[in-house]
C-alpha positions in Angstrom: -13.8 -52.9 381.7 -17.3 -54.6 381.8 -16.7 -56.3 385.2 -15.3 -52.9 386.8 -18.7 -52.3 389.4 -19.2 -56.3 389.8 -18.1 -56.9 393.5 -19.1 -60.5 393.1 -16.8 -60.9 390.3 -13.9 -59.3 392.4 -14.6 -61.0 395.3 -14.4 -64.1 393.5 -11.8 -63.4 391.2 -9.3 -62.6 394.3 -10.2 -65.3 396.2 -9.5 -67.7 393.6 -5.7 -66.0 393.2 -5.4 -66.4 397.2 -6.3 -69.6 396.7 -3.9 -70.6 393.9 -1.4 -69.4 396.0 -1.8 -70.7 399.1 -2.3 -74.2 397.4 0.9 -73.8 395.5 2.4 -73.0 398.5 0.4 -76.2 400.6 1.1 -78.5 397.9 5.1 -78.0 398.6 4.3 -79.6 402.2 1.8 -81.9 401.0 -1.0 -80.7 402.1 -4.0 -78.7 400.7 -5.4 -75.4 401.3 -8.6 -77.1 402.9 -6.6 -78.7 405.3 -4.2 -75.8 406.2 -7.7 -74.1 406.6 -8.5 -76.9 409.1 -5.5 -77.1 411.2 -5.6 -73.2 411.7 -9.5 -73.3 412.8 -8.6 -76.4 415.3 -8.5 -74.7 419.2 -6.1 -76.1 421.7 -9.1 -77.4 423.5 -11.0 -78.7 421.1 -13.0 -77.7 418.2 -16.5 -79.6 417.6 -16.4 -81.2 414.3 -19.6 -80.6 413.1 -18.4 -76.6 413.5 -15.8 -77.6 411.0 -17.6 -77.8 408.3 -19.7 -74.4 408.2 -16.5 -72.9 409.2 -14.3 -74.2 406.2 -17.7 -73.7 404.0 -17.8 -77.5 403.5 -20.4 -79.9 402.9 -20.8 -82.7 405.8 -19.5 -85.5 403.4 -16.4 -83.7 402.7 -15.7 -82.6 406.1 -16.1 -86.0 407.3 -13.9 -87.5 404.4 -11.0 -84.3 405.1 -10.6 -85.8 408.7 -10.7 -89.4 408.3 -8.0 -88.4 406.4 -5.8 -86.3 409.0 -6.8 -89.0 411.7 -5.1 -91.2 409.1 -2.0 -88.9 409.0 -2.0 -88.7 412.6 -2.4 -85.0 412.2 -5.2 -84.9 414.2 -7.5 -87.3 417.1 -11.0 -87.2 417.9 -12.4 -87.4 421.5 -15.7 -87.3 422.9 -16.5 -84.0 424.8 -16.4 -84.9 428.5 -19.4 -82.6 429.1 -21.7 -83.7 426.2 -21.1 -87.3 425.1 -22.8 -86.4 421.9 -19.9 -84.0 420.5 -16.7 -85.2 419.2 -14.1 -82.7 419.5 -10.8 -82.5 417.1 -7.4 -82.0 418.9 -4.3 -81.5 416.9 -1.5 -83.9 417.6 2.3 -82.7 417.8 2.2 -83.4 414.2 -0.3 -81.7 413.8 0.9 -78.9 415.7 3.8 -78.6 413.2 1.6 -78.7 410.1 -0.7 -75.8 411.5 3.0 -74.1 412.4 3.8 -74.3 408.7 0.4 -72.9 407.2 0.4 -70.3 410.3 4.0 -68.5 409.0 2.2 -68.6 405.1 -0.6 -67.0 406.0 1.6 -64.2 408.2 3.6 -63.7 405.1 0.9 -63.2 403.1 -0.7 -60.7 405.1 2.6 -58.9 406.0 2.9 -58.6 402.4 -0.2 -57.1 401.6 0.7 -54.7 404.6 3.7 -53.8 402.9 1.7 -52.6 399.5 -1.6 -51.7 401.1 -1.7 -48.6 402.4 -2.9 -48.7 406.3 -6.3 -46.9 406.1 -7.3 -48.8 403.1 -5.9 -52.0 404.9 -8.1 -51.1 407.6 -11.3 -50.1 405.3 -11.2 -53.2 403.4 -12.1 -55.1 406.9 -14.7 -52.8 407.3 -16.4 -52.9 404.2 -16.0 -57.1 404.3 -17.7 -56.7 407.9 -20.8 -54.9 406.1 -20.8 -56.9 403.3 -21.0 -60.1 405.6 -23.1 -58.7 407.6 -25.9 -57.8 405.2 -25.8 -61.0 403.5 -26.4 -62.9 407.0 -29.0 -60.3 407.6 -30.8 -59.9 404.4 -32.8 -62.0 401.9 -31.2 -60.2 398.8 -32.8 -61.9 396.3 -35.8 -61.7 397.7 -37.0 -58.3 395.8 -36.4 -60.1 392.6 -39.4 -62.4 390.5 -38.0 -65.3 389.0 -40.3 -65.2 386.1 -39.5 -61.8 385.1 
């Protein structure tokens, strides 16, 4: 198996099953994935828009598109911070409350499953090796060792 040592290709190839899943899963309610991923990232008192986008791994076009659309829906409102008139905060509305309650009990199934057939010290390893892995790419230029014209 060629792609056996490829962590990137794991990574990616996982994430992309997750992903199928949960959008099979989002599409049954309407919704998306992206904006499952949304509602759960939205605090109770607030959560500044423009930290939406990094979070979800979103360009600022599509952020700003994704919530236009759940204003739309009533799913969500925007309100200027009190403190900082410059920030616009996103608060969930009781609809949105129930949407985020829908995605919440997915993603707890999902990772009770995975509980079930993972067992707990390689459960608990996996975080840790994701942590270094994050942690390395935030901290490191990786590529940087490599020439380009080579």
């Amino acid at each position: 198996m060629e792609n056996f040592g490829r962590l990137d290709y794991w990574l990616k190839n996982t994430w992309l099953k997750v992903a199928r899943l949960y959008n099979q899963e989002a599409q049954k309610k309407g919704i998306t994935l992206t904006i499952a991923q949304l509602l759960l990232s939205v605090d109770k008192e607030g959560t500044p828009s423009s930290l939406l986008g990094p979070m979800l791994g979103m360009e600022a076009s599509s952020i700003t598109r994704t919530i236009k659309s759940l204003v739309d829906k009533k799913w969500i409102v925007k309100k200027n911070d009190k403190y900082d008139g410059r920030v616009t905060l996103i608060f969930l509305t009781d609809l949105g409350v129930e949407k985020r309650r829908e995605a919440k009990l997915k993603v707890e199934v999902f990772n009770q499953e995975m509980k079930k057939v993972i067992p707990e010290d390689m459960y608990n390893d996996f975080f840790e090796v994701i942590k270094i892995i994050n942690n390395h790419i935030d901290n490191n230029n990786i590529f940087n060792t490599i020439n380009d014209d080579e």
